[in-house]
C-alpha positions in Angstrom: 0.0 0.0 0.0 2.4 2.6 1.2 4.4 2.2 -2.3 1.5 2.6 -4.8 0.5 5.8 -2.3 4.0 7.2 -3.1 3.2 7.0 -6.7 0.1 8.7 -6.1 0.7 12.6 -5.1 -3.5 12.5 -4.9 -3.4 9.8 -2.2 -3.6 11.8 0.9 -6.3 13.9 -0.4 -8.5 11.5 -1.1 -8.0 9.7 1.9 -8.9 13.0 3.7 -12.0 13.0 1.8 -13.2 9.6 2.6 -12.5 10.7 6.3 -14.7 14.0 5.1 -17.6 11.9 3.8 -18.0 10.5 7.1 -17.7 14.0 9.2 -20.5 15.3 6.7 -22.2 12.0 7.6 -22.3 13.0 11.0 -19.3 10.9 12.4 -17.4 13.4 15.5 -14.8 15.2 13.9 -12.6 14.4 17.2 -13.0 11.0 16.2 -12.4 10.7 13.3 -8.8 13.1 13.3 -7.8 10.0 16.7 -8.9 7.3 13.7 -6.0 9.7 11.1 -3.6 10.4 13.2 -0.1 8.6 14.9 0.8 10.0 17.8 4.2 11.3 18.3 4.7 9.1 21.4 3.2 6.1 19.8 5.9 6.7 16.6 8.9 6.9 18.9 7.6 3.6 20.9 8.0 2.0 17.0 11.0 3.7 16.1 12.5 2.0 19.8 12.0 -1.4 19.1 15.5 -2.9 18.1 13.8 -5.6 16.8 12.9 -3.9 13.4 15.3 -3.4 10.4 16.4 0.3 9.6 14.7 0.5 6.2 11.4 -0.4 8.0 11.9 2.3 10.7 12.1 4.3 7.4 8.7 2.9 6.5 7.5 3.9 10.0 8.8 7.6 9.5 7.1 8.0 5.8 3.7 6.3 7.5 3.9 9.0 10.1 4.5 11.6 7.7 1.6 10.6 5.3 -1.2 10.5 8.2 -0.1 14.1 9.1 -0.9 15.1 5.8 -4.2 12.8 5.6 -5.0 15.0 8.8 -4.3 18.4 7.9 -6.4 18.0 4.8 -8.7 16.7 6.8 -8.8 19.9 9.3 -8.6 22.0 6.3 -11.9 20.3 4.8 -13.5 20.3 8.2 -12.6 24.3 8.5 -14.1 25.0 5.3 -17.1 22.9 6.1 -17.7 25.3 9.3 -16.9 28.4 7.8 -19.1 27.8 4.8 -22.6 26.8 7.6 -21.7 30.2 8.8 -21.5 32.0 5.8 -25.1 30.3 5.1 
């Protein structure tokens, strides 16, 4: 999965928007940005277990990286989505 996401720049995006469907389907948006996200103390607990190979600490790292963008998109959307009710 993580190598056909690399070869797809849209990936994140629409992940984000799957996660969107369901906030606009009235799923908590708190929930749903804990289902996104890795903790950064959850990632260093990985990234301490000797028992992995370097390259797949790498793996780890790029994981980590892509949910943060999954979730920022995701609070963008979720931003818009507010702003735009008010605006109404």
């Amino acid at each position: 999965m993580l190598f056909r996401d690399e070869a797809d720049p849209l990936a994140p995006q629409r992940e984000a928007a799957m996660f969107y469907g369901l906030f606009l389907r009235g799923h908590s948006a708190d929930d749903l940005r804990r289902d996104i996200d890795v903790p950064k103390d959850t990632l260093q607990k990985w990234l301490g277990t000797r028992r992995y190979a370097d390259n797949f600490r790498d793996n780890l790292k790029r994981v980590y990286s892509y949910r943060k963008q999954v979730l920022a998109i995701f609070d963008e959307l979720v931003m818009n989505e507010k702003t735009r009710q008010r605006l109404q």
